[in-house]
C-alpha positions in Angstrom: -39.4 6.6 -0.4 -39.4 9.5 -2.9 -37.9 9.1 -6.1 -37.3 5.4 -5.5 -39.1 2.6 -5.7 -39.2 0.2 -2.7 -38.1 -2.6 -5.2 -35.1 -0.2 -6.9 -33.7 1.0 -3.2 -33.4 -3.0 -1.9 -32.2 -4.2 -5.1 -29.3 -2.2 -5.3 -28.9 -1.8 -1.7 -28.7 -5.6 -2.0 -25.9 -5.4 -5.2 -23.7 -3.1 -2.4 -24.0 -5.7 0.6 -23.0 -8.1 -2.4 -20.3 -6.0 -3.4 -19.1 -5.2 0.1 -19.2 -8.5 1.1 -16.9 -9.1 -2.3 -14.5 -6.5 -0.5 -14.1 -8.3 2.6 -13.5 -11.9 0.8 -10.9 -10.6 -1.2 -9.2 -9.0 1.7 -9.5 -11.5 4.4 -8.0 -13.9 1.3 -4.9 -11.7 1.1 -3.6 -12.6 -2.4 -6.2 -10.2 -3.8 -5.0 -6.7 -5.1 -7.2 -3.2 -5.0 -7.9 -3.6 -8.6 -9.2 -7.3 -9.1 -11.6 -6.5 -6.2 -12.8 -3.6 -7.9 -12.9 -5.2 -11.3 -15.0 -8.2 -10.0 -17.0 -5.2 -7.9 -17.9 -3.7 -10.9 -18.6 -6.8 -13.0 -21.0 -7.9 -10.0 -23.0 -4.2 -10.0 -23.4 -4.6 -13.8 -24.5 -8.2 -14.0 -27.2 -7.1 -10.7 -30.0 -6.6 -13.0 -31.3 -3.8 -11.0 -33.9 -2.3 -12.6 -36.5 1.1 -13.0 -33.6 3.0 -14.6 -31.8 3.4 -10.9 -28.4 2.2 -12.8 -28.7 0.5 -15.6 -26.7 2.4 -18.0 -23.5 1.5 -19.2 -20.0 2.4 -17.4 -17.4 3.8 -19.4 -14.7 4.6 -16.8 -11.5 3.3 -17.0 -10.1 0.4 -14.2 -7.1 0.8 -12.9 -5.2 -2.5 -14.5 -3.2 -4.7 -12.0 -0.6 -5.5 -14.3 1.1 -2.2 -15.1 3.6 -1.3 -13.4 4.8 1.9 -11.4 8.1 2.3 -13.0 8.3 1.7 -16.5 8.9 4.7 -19.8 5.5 4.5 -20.7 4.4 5.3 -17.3 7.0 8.1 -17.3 5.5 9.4 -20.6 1.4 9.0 -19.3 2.0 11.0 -16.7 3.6 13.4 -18.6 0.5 13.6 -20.8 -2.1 13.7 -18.0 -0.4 17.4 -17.0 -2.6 18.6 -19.8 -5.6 17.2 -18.1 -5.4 18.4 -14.7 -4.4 21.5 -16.6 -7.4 21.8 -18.0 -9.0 21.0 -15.0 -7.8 23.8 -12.5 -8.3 26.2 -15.9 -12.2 25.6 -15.3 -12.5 26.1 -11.8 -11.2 22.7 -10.3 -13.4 20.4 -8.7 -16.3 21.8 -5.6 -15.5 20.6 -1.8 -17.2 17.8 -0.5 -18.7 18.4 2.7 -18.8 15.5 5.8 -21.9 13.8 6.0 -23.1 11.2 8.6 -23.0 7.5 6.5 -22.8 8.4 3.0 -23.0 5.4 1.0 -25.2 3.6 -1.5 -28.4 3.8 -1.2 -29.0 7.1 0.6 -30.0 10.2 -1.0 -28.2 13.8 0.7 -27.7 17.1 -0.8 -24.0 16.3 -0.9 -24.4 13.8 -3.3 -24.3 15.8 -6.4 -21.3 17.7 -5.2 -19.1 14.3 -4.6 -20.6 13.1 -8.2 -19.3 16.2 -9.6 -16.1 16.3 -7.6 -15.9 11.8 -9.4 -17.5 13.2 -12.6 -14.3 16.1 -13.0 -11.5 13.2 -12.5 -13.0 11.0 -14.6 -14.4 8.1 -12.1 -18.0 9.2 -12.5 -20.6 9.6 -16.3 -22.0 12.7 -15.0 -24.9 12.1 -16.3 -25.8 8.7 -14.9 -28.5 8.3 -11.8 -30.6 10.7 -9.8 -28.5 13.8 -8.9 -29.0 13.5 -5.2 -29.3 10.0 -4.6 -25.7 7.9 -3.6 -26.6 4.8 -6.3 -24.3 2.2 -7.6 -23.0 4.1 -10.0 -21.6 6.3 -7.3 -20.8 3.9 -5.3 -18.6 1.9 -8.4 -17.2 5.8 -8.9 -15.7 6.2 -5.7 -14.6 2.8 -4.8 -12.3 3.3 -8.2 -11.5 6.8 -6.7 -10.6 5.3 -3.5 -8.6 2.4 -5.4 -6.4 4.9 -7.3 -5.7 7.3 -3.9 -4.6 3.4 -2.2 -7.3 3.6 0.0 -9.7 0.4 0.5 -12.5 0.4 -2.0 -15.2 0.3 0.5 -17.4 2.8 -1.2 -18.0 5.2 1.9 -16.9 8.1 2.4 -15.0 8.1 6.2 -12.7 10.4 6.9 -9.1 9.4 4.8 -12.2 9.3 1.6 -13.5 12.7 2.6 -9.7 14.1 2.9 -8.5 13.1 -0.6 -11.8 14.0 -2.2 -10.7 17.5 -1.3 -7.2 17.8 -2.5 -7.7 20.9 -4.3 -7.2 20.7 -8.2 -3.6 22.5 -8.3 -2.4 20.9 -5.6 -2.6 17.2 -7.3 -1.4 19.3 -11.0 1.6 20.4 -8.8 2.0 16.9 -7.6 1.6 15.6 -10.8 4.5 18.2 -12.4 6.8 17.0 -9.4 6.8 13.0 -10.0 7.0 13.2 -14.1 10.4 14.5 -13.4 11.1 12.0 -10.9 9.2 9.2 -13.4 11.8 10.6 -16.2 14.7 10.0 -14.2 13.3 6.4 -13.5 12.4 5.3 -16.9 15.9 3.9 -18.1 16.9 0.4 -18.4 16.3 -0.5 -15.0 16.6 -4.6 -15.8 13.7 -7.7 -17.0 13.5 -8.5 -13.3 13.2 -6.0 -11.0 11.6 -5.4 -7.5 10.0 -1.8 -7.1 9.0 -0.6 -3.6 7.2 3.0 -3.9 7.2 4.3 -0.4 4.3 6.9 -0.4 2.0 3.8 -1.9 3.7 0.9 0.8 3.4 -1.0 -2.1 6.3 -3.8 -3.5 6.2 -4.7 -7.1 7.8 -7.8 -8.7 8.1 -6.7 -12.1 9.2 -8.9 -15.1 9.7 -7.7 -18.8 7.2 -4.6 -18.3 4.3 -6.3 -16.2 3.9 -6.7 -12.2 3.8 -10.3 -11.9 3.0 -9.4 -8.3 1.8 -6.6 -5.9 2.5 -6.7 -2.0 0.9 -4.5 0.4 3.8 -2.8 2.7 4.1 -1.3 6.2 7.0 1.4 5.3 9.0 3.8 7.8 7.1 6.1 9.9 7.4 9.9 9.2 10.3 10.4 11.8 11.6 7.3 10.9 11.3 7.6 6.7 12.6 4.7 4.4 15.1 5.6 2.2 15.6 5.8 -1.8 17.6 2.8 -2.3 18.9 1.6 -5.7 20.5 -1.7 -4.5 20.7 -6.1 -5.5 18.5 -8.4 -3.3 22.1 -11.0 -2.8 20.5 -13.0 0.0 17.3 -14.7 1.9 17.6 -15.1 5.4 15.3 -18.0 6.5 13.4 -18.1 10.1 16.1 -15.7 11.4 17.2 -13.8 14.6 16.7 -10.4 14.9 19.3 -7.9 16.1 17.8 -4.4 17.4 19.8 -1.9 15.6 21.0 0.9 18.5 18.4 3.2 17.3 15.6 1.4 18.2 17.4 0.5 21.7 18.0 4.0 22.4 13.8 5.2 21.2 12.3 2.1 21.9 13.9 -0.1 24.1 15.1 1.6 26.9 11.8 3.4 27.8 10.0 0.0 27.1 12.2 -1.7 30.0 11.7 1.6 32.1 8.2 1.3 31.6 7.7 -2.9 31.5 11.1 -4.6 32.9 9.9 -8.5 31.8 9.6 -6.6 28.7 12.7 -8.0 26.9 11.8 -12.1 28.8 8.1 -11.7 27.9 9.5 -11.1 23.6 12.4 -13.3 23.7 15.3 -11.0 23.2 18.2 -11.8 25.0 21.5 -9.3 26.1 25.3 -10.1 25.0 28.4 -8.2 25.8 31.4 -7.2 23.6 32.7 -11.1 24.2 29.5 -12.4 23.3 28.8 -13.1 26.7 24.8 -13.4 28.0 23.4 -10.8 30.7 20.6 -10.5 33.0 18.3 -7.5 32.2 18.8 -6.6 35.8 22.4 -5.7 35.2 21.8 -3.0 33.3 21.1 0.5 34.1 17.9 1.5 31.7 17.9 4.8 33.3 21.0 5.5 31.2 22.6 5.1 28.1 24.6 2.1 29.0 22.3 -0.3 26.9 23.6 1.0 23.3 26.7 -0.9 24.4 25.3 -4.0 24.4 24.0 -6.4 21.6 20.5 -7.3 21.6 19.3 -10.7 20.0 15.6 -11.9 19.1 15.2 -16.1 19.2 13.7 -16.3 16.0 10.0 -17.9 16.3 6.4 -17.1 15.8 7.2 -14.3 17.6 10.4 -12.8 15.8 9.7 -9.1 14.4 11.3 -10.2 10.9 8.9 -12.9 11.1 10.3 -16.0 8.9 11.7 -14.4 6.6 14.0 -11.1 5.8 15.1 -10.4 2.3 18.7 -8.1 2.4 20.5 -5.9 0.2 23.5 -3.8 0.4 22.4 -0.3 1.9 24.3 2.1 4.3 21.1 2.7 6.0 21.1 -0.9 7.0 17.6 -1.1 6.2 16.2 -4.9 4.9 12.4 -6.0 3.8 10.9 -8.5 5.7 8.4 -10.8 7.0 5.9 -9.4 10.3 4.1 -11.4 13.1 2.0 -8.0 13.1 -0.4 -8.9 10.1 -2.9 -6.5 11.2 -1.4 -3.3 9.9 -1.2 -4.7 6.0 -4.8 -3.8 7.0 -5.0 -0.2 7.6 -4.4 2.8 4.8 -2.3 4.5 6.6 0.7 2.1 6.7 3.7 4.1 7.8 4.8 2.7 11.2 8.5 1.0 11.0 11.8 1.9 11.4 13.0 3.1 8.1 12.9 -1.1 7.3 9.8 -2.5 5.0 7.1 -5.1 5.9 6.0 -7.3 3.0 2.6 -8.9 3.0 2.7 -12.5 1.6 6.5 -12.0 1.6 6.9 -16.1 0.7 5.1 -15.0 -2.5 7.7 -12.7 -3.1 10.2 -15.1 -2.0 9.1 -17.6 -4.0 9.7 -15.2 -7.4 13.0 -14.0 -6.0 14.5 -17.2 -6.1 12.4 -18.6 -9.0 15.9 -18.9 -11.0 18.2 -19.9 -8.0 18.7 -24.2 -8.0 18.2 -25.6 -4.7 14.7 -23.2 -3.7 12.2 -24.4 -5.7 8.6 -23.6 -3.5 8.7 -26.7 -2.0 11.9 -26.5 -0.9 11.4 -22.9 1.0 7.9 -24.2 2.2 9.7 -27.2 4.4 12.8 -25.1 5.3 10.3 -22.5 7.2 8.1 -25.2 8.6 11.0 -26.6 9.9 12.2 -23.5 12.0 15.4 -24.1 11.3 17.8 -21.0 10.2 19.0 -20.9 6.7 19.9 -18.6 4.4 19.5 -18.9 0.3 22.2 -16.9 -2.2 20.2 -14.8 -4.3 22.0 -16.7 -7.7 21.2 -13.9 -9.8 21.0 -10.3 -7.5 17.8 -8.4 -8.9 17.5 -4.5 -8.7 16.3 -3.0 -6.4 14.5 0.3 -6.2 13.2 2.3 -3.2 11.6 5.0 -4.7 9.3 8.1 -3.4 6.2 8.8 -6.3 3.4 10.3 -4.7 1.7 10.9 -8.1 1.5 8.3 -11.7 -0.3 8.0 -14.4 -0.5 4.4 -16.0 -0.7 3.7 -20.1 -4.4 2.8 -19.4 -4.9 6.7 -18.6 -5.4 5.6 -14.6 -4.0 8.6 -12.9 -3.1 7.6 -9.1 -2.2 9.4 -6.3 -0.8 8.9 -2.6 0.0 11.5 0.1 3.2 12.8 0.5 3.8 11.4 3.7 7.3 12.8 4.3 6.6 16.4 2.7 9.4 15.5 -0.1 7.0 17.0 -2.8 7.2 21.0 -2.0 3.6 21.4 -3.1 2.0 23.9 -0.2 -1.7 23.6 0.5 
């Protein structure tokens, strides 16, 4: 088996089932965030006890750190300071192009392995002297699930196609990205309140943040491309429990009206129902769907199960009429590309959320919202305090443990070509 020993290839192999398996736990549990997963991943590689020298030295890269938050002055100021890095970086050359290869992951050896652990080794997720050049080892495979952590991709340690993509982000272009955002991060870094809730768009990530620290981090399904969330700067004021959903008239005119073209049980089958200016119920077969005579009517989802706000939305002020909420569709909180509503955010584990919202608001203690949603019945909590709000668009941070992060710049708001 070449340079590896029968014994060294299963024992590690076996350390990145282990760790994959770790992956999936974590996931499938839900209240699990990228970086505890990769911490315990990490822990469990180094307490393996893998042995002939395969990876047995010690791993001096930084973890990204759950609790620090995307808005804050100190991140402001750290990513201000990691310029100087990726400075440096593009000044020597930048970092060399990983080419595809067929299942690259731990335990194989390829002659593209030392160009990824170069390309890990350059940002910092890699010891660039650790392992056999050519052979994908744990300490690749710990390398690029932290890569893949900070680009908010899962930390599955292979590289598919989203993996190979971000690996080859040229240097400059990430500098430029980086020079874009610590302007935005400055103009972010006031007094923006103790408790606060942050959505960054380009991450689909929600942030309850209290006195500095994310108490907690929610995956999000944000608007799709032609669609884009907004930057809002707003007060969560209200909680809508188990509630009915009204389609807004853009969604009847791009979604609805070619769905009841296409499917006409469409609206019977999901439980929306049609009412006139005097609130009066129609058939779906009174209407013409090869016009535009359905914007003038009001369409209503039961709530239920079913309901696309799920059992709970959480509202705001905003002319763009936009809300967060809760998604019968918890399949997408899977995928890493998570861009596929209408301007509106989905919030995975939104009760959790919930639950912090209305922490200081008498009357919703968690027991208390736990039987009002079992119960189905529709209610709505007064947010007694309103918290900020911020919608923001970062594609590019740098945390005060020196974690730089990036996401793509999924609505081409950065100007950086390439």
């Amino acid at each position: 088996m070449n340079s590896l020993t029968r014994r060294s290839f299963l024992a590690t192999a076996s350390a990145g089932l282990a760790a994959a398996a770790l992956v999936r736990r974590a996931r499938a549990a839900g209240d699990q965030t990228p970086d505890q997963t990769l911490d315990e991943l990490i822990r469990e590689n180094q307490e393996s006890g893998v042995g002939s020298g395969f990876d047995n030295a010690s791993r001096n890269v930084k973890l990204p750190k759950k609790s620090l938050p995307t808005l804050s002055p100190s991140t402001a100021e750290t990513t201000q300071t990691s310029i100087a890095q990726y400075e440096a970086i593009v000044a020597k050359g930048g970092w060399p192009e990983v080419a595809p290869a067929e299942g690259l992951r731990v335990g194989v050896k390829s002659p593209v392995v030392p160009a990824l652990r170069e390309r890990l080794a350059i940002a910092g997720d890699l010891e660039l002297n650790s392992g056999d050049r050519q052979v994908f080892d744990s300490y690749v495979d710990a390398a690029l699930r932290r890569f893949q952590v900070r680009h908010g991709l899962h930390g599955d340690g292979v590289v598919h196609e989203a993996t190979l993509r971000a690996l080859n982000v040229p240097a400059d272009k990430r500098l430029a990205q980086l020079r874009t955002n610590a302007v935005r991060l400055k103009g972010l870094s006031g007094n923006l309140g103790n408790r606060i809730v942050v959505a960054n768009i380009p991450a689909a990530q929600i942030e309850a943040i209290e006195n500095g620290v994310a108490v907690t981090r929610h995956t999000a399904v944000a608007g799709k491309p032609d669609r884009p969330s907004p930057d809002i700067r707003s007060k969560i004021v209200q909680i809508n429990f188990n509630p009915f959903w009204t389609v807004p008239v853009s969604i009847i005119r791009k979604d609805l009206i070619p769905k009841m073209q296409a499917e006409p049980d469409y609206l019977t089958k999901n439980h929306i129902r049609i009412f006139d200016a005097k609130n009066n119920e129609q058939a779906p077969s009174q209407i013409d769907w090869y016009s535009a005579e359905a914007v003038n009517y009001k369409f209503k989802q039961d709530a239920g199960d079913f309901n696309s706000l799920g059992s709970i939305r959480i509202n705001f002020p905003s002319p763009d009429g936009v809300y967060m909420h809760d998604t019968p569709s918890k399949n997408l909180f899977g995928e890493d590309f998570r861009f596929a509503s209408s301007g509106c955010m989905r919030v995975q584990n939104v009760r959790e959320l919930v639950y912090w919202i209305l922490a200081e608001t008498p009357g919703w203690s968690k027991a208390e919202i736990d039987e009002v949603i079992k119960s189905g019945e529709r209610k709505d909590a007064k947010v007694a305090k309103p918290l900020p709000l911020y919608w923001v668009y970062v594609t590019a941070w740098a945390t005060p443990d020196g974690v730089v992060q990036f996401r793509d710049d999924i609505y081409n708001r950065d100007g950086v070509a390439g």
